[in-house]
N, C-alpha and C positions, 0 to 999 in steps of 0.2 A: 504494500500500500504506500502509495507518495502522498505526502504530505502538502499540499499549497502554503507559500509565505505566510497569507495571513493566520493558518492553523498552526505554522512552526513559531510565529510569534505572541501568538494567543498561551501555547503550551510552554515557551522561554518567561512570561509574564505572572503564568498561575505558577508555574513549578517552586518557585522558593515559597509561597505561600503555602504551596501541601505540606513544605519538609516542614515551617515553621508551626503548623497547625498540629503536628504529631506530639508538639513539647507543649500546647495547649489543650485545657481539659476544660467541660461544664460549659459555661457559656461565655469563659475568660477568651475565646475568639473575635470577640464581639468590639474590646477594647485595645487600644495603640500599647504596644510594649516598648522594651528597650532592655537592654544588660547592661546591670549595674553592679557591680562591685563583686561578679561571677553568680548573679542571680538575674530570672528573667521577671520584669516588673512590669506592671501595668503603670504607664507613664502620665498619664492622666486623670485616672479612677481611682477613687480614695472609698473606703467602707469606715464605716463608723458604729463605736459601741457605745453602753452607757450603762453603771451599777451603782448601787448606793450599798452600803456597808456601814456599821458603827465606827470604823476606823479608815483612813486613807488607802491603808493596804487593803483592805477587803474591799472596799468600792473601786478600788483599780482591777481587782482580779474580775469582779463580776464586771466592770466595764469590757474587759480580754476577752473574757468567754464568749460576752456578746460578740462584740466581734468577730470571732472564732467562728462560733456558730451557723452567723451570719452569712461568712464569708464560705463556709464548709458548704452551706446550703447551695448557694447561688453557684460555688465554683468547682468546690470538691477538695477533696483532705490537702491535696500536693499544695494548695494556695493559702490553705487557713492554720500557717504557723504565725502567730505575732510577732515570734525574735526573725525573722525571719522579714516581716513589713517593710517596707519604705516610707521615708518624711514622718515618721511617726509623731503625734501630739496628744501629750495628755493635759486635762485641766480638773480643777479638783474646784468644789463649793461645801463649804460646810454648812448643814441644815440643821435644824432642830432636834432631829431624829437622828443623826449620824452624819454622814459623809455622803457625799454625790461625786460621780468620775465622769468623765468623757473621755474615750479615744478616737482617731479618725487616724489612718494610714492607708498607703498606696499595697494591695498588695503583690508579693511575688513569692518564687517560688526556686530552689536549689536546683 
């Protein structure tokens, strides 16, 4: 079978997007990547978590989890490590009741 130019450049155009699409899982296809620091990241797209806890450290961990979770859900296990995230931001508010966390990071994945 011969190929015509515009079919061999149609096929030279998709092809790094199949090989690239094999290191992406869930619907992490969807968003612009980049390699960062020997990790592949979503370069755009930040997820975000949020826990309250009687103490700083417990509302940061159920902030994580969310996170986790979150990101597990939508992406799948390979993307939802937190040491792992990019641009990472935590902020903390102390309420009446304990602590309040917020995290938001870019994630990726080894």
């Amino acid at each position: 079978m011969r190929l015509g130019m515009p079919a061999l450049t149609l096929f030279a155009l998709t092809m790094p997007l199949a090989v690239s699409a094999q290191e992406v899982t869930g619907l992490a296809a969807m968003h612009d990547m980049r390699r960062e620091k020997g990790k592949l990241c979503m370069s755009d797209h930040w997820h975000s978590g949020s826990g309250t806890g009687a103490s700083k450290q417990a509302a940061q961990k159920a902030a994580i989890r969310s996170w986790i979770d979150f990101t597990d859900l939508e992406y799948g296990g390979r993307w939802a490590s937190f040491a792992n995230a990019a641009s990472k931001k935590v902020s903390y508010s102390k309420e009446s009741t304990g602590w309040s966390a917020s995290v938001e990071a870019r994630p990726c994945y080894r």
